[in-house]
MIZAZA-720479 format. One record per residue (C-alpha): y, x, z; residue in one letter. Coordinates in steps of 0.25 Angstrom, whole numbers, always signed. Layout:
R north  east    up residu
R     Y     X     Z      a
...
END
This chain:
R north  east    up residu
R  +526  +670  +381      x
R  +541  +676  +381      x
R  +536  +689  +373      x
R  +531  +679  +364      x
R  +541  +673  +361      x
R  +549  +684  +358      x
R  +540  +690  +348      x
R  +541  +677  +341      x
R  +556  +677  +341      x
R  +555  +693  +336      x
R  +546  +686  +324      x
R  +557  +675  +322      x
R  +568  +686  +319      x
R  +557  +693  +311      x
R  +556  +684  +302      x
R  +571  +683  +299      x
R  +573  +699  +298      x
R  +563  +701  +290      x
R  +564  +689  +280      x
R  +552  +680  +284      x
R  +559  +669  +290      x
R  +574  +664  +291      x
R  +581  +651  +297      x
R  +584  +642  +287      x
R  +600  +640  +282      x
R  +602  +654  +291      x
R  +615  +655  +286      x
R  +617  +641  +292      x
R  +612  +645  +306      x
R  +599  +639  +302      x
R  +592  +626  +302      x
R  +584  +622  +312      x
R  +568  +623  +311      x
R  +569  +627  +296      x
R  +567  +643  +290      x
R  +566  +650  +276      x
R  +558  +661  +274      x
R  +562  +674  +269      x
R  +557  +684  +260      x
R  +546  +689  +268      x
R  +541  +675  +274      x
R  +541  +665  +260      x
R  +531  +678  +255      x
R  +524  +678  +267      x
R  +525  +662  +270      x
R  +518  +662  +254      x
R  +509  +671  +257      x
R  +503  +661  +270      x
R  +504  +650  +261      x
R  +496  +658  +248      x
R  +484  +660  +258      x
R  +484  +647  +264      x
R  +484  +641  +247      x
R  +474  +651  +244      x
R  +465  +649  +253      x
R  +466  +634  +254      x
R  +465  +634  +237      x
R  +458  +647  +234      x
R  +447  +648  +242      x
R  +444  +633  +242      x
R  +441  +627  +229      x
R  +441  +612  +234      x
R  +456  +614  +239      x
R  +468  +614  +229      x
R  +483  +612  +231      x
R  +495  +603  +228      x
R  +511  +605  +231      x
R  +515  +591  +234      x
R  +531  +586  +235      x
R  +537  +586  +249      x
R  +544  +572  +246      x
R  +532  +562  +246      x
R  +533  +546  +245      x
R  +539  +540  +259      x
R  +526  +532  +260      x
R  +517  +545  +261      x
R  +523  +547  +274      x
R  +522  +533  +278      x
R  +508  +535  +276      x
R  +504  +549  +283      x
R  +510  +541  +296      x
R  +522  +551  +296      x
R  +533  +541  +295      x
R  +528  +534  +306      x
R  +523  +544  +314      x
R  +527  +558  +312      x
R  +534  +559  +324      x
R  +537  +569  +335      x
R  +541  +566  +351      x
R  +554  +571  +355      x
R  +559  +572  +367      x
R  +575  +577  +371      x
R  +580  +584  +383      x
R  +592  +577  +388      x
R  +599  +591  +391      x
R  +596  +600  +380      x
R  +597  +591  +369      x
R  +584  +596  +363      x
R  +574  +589  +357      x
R  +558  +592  +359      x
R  +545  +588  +355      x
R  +539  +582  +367      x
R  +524  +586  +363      x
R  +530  +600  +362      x
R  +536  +600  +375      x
R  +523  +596  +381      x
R  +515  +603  +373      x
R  +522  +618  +377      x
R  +521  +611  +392      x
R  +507  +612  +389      x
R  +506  +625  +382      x
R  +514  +630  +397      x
R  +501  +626  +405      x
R  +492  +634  +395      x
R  +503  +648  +397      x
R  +502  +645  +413      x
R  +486  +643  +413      x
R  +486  +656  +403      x
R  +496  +666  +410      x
R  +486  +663  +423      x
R  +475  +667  +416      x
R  +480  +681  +410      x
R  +485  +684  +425      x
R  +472  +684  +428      x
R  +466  +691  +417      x
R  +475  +701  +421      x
R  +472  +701  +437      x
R  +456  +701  +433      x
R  +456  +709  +422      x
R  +441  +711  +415      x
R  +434  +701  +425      x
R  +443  +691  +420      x
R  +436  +676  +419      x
R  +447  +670  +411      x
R  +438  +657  +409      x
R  +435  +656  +424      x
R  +451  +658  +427      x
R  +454  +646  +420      x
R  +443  +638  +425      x
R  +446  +641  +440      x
R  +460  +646  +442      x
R  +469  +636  +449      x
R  +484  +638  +442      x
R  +474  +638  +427      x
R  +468  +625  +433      x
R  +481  +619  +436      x
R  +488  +622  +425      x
R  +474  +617  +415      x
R  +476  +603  +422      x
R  +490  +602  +421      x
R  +489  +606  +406      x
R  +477  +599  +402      x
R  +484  +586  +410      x
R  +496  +588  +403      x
R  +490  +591  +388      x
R  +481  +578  +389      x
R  +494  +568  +394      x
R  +501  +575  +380      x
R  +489  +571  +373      x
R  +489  +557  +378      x
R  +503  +555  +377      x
R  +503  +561  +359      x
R  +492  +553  +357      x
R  +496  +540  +362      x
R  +512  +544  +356      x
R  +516  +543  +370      x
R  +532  +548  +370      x
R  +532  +541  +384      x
R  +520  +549  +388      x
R  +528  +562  +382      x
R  +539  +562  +389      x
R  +532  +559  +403      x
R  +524  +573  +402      x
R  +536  +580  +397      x
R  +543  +575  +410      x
R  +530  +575  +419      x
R  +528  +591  +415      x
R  +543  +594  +417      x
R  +546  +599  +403      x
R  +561  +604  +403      x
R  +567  +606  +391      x
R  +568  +621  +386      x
R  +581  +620  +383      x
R  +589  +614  +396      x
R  +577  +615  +405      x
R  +578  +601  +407      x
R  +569  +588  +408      x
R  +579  +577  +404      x
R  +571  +572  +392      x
R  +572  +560  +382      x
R  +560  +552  +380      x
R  +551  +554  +369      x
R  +551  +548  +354      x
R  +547  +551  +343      x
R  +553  +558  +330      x
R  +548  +558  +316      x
R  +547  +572  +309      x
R  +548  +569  +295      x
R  +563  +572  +287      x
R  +567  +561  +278      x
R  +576  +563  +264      x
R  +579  +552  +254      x
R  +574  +554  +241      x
R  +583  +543  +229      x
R  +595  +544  +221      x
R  +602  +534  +229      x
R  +605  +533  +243      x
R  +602  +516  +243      x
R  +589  +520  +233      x
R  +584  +533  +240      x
R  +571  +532  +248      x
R  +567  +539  +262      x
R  +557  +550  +260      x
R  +552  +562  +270      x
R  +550  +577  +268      x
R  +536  +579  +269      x
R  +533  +583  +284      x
R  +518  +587  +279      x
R  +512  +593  +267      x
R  +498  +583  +268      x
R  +505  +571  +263      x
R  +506  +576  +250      x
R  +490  +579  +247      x
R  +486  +569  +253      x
R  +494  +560  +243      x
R  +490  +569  +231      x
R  +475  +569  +236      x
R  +471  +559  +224      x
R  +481  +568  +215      x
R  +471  +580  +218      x
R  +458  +575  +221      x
R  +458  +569  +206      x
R  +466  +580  +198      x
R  +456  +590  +205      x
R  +444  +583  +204      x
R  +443  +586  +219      x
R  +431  +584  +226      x
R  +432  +583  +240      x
R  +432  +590  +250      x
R  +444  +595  +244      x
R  +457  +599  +250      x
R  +472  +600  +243      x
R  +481  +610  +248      x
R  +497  +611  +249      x
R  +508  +620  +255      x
R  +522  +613  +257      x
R  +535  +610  +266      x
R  +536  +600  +275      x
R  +547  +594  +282      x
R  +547  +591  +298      x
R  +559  +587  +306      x
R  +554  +594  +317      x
R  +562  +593  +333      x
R  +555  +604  +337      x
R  +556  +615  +328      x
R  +555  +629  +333      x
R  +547  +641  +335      x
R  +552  +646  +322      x
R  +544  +643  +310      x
R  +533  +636  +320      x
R  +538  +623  +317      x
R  +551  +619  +306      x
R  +556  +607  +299      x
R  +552  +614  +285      x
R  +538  +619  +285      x
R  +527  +623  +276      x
R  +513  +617  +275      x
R  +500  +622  +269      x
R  +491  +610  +269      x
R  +478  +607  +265      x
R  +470  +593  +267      x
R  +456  +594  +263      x
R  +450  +581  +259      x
R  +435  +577  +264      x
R  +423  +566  +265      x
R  +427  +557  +277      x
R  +417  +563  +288      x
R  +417  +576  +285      x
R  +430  +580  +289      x
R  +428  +584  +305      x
R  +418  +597  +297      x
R  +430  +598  +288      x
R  +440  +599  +298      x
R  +432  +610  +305      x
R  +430  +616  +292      x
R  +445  +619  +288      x
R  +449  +621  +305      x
R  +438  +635  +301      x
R  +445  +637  +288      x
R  +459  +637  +292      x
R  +456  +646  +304      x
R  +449  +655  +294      x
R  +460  +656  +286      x
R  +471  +659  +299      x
R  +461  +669  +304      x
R  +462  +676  +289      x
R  +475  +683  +292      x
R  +471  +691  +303      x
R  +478  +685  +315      x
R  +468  +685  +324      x
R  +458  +672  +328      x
R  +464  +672  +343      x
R  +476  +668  +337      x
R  +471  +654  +332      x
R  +464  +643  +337      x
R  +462  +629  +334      x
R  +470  +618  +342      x
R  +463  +604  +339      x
R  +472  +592  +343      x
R  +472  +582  +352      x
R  +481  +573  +347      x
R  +476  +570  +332      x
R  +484  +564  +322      x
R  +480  +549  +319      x
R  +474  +553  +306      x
R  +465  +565  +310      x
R  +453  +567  +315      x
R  +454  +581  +320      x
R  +465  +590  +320      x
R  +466  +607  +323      x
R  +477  +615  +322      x
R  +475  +631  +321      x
R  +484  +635  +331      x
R  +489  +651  +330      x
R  +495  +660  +341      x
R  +509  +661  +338      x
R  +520  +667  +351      x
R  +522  +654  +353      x
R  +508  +650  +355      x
R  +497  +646  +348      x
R  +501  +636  +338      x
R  +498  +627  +326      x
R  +500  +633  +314      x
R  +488  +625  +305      x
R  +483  +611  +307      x
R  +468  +606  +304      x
R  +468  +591  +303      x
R  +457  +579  +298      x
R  +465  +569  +294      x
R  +451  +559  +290      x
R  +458  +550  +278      x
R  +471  +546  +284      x
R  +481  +551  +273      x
R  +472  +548  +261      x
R  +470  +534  +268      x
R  +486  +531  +272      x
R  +490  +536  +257      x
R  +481  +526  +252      x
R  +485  +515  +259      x
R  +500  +518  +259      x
R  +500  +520  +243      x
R  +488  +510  +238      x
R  +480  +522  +232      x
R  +465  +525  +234      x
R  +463  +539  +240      x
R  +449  +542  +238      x
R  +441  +551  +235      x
R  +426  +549  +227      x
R  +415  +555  +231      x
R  +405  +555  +221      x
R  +394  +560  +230      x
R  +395  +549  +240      x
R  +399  +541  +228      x
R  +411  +533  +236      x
R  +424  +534  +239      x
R  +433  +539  +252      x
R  +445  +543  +258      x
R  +444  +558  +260      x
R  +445  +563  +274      x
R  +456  +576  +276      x
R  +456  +588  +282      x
R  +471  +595  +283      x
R  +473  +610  +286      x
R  +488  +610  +287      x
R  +497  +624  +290      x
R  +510  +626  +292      x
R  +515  +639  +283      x
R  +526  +641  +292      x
R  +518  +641  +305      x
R  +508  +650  +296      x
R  +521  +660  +294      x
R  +524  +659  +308      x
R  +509  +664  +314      x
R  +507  +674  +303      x
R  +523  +681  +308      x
R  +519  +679  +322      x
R  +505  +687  +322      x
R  +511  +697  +312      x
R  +524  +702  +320      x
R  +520  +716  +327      x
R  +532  +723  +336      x
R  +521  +736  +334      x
R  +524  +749  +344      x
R  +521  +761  +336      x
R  +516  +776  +338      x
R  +529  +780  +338      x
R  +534  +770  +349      x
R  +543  +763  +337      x
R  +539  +748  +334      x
R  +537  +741  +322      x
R  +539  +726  +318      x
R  +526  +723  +309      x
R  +523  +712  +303      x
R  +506  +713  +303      x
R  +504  +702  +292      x
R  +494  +699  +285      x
R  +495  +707  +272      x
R  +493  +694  +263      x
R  +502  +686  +270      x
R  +514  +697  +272      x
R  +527  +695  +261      x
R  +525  +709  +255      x
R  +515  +717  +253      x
R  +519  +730  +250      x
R  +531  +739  +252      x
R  +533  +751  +242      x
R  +544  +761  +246      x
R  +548  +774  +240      x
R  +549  +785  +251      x
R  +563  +788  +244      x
R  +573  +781  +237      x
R  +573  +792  +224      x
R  +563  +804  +218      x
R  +555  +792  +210      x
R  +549  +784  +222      x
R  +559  +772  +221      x
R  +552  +771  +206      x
R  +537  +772  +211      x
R  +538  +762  +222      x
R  +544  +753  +215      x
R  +534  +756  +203      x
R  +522  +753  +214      x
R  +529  +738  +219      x
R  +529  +736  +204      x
R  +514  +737  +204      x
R  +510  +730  +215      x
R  +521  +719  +214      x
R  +512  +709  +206      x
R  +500  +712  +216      x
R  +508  +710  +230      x
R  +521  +707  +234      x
R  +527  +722  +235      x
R  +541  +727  +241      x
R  +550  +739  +237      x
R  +556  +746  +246      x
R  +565  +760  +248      x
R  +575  +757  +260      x
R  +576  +764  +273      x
R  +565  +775  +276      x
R  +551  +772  +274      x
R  +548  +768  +291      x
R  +559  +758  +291      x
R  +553  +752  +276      x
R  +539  +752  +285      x
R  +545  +744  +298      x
R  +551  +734  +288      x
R  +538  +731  +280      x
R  +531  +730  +293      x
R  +540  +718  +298      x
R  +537  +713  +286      x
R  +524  +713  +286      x
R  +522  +721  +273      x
R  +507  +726  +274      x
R  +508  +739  +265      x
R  +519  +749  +263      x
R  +518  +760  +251      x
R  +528  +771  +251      x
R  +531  +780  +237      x
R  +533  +794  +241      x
R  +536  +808  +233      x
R  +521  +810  +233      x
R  +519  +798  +226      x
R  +523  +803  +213      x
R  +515  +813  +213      x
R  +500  +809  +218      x
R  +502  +792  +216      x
R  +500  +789  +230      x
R  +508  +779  +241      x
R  +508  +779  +256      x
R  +501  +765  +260      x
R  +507  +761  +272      x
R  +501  +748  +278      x
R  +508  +740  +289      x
R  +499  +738  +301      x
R  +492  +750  +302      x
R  +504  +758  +297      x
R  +494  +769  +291      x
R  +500  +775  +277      x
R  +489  +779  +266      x
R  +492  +787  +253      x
R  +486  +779  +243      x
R  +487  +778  +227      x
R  +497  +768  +220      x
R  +487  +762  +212      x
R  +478  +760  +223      x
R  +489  +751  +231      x
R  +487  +738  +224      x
R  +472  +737  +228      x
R  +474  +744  +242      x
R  +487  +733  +246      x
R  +483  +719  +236      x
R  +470  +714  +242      x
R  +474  +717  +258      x
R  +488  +708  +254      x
R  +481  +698  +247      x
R  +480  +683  +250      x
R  +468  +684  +242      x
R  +462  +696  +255      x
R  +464  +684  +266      x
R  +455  +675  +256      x
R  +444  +683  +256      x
R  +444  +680  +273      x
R  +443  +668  +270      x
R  +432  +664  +259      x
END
């Protein structure tokens, strides 16, 4: 677990180095939980969000988008039960002065029985070799049995305890499983209450005449509320579904892990509107979609999996998250929810409209039923730097930082450098990333000598590399370079365009998909 944390710090300071990601207001020391990206990370953070808008828009042609405010009427909120209920249990230690989520706390308790049942398992893989049983360990194993019940013991008290909102209940289990604090490694804890997550602005010319409204903590609110909007300009039929990417706003206790969770995030949503009873093979549906679509980029299908809750919101009826396998663990980076017809429902209450939908088949009105894919961009950003940063040992015993991202999500995607800075190849390089330019997003670059230009393209993530030798103004030909295999081709320059465009193309990942 050390050796992975460490890789994920070395990807923290990645990020800075090489312009992905930065601390907000750096030149202030920072603001806690809030980042900017840099050069490289807004191209590739568009780049994620220009496939997810793609596929959800392109390759669906029941499925359209909307960009809503992210100031909305105070009673929206009232109504999604976020004012009342949009809450998180704290917990402080005495000592330390720091506050925590008490789910979280026992929730990494939990996640401590799993590495202790595990590490007994690979010790024994590695004692038994081939003849290994691993299902037959965990079944008869004493320590793994132990360690089961005491997890499966402890998991079904947290259960019991978030259902019924029990803080009480809370703070007994962090006491009864002696949870220290990280920090001063002692159990001098508060007791449990709650905290409401969403941040609150004034929005009026006067003080006396100005009314309290919330940053939006969720980009759903506002389809839902524009649901009439665009089921009627669009002529919509349902099913149908209506697509948004957007900020939201958290004012989140326990923000860490880097990017993992902040108080300023990004949202690609999508709440797909369907006939009440049909929503369960729905759900499944978009759960084989969405995975479909994660599974795209190449990653590797043992790093997902699908994590179903136990506690479901009050509104849904099912509810999965895709889980990814980041150094930290495997965690949330999508969420698949039903939501039956509560938000239409709640908006048509809270606001005397009808929220309907006609169905001239059945030749009746009803509330349509939702299906929600909800993604965080960030957490997106995070998985995709995370399974892309190699430290590669060479050949040659040098190593190599690489960045292996997918080529139609990485900021640039090719690099032109002259072999020299005079004789005429400056001109023809540059000439080439003229070309291209319109196609791709292309770079120019003569600095330092030509391995070092390679090394920095490869922490970047650049997929190709062309150099312009002496030769070049003779026979037309460039050296190909490409960054995983390192391999270097001689090919034509006019055949560069249809060599490098449909491998870096948002449109290549499509064609997986459809």
């Amino acid at each position: 677990m050390a050796q992975q944390e460490d890789v994920f710090k070395k990807i923290v300071s990645h990020c800075k180095e090489y312009g992905f990601v930065f601390p907000s207001s750096d030149i202030y020391d920072g603001l806690g939980a809030v980042y900017d990206y840099g050069q490289n990370g807004v191209e590739l953070k568009n780049n994620i969000k220009q496939y997810w808008w793609q596929f959800m828009t392109l390759l669906h042609d029941n499925i359209v988008g909307i960009d809503s405010a992210i100031f909305m009427h105070p009673t929206i909120w009232k109504a999604s039960g976020h004012v009342d209920a949009f809450n998180d249990p704290l917990i402080d230690n005495r000592d330390s002065k720091k506050r925590y989520r008490a789910d979280v706390l026992i929730e990494d308790q939990i996640a401590k029985y799993d590495e202790k049942i595990d590490k007994e398992v690979a010790k024994a893989a590695k004692r038994f070799g081939d003849a290994f049983d691993e299902a037959q360990f965990r079944a008869t194993n004493a320590r793994v049995l132990e360690n089961q019940a005491k997890r499966d013991a402890l998991h079904e008290r947290f259960s019991v305890a978030m259902n019924a909102n029990d803080l009480e209940g809370l703070k007994q289990i962090i006491i009864d499983e002696e949870i220290a604090c990280p920090i001063s490694g002692t159990r001098n804890w508060t007791d449990v209450r709650q905290f409401n997550l969403m941040f609150s602005t004034e929005m009026g010319s006067t003080a006396e005449g100005a009314s309290k409204i919330y940053l939006r903590p969720e980009t759903a609110q506002g389809i839902f509320v524009n649901y009439l909007n665009v089921q009627k300009t669009g002529r919509m039929k349902i099913p149908f579904g209506i697509a948004q990417i957007g900020k939201a706003f958290r004012n989140e206790i326990v923000a860490r892990q880097f990017i993992f969770r902040m108080r300023e995030f990004e949202q690609m949503e999508m709440q797909f509107f369907v006939k009440p009873g049909t929503e369960l093979q729905w759900f499944e549906e978009w759960k084989k979609r969405r995975m479909a679509w994660h599974q795209a980029l190449g990653f590797g299908a043992e790093n997902y999996r699908f994590h179903d809750h136990e506690k479901l919101a009050h509104y849904a009826n099912a509810a999965s998250d895709v889980e990814f396998h980041m150094p930290f663990g495997f965690k949330e980076v999508e969420g698949i929810h039903s939501r039956t017809d509560f938000d239409l429902s709640q908006h048509a209450k809270f606001s005397g409209k009808k929220i309907e939908y006609f169905d001239p088949e059945e030749n009746r009105s009803y509330t349509p039923y939702v299906i929600e894919t909800s993604i965080g961009v960030d957490r997106m950003f995070l998985s995709v730097m995370c399974h892309s940063y190699e430290e590669q040992k060479l050949a040659d015993g040098q190593t190599r930082t690489v960045l292996h991202l997918p080529a139609a999500l990485a900021p640039i995607k090719l690099a032109v450098f002259p072999l020299t800075k005079k004789d005429g190849l400056p001109e023809k390089a540059r000439e080439i990333v003229n070309e291209l330019q319109y196609h791709f997003k292309c770079v120019y670059e003569e600095k330092d000598q030509i391995g070092k230009r390679y090394r920095r393209q490869d922490a970047i993530g650049t997929p190709f590399c062309v150099t312009v030798d002496p030769d070049t103004l003779t026979d037309g030909c460039v050296t190909l370079r490409d960054r995983d295999t390192m391999e270097q081709q001689r090919v034509k320059i006019e055949d560069l365009r249809s060599l490098i465009e449909d491998k870096v193309s948002i449109t290549s990942l499509l064609k997986k998909l459809k």
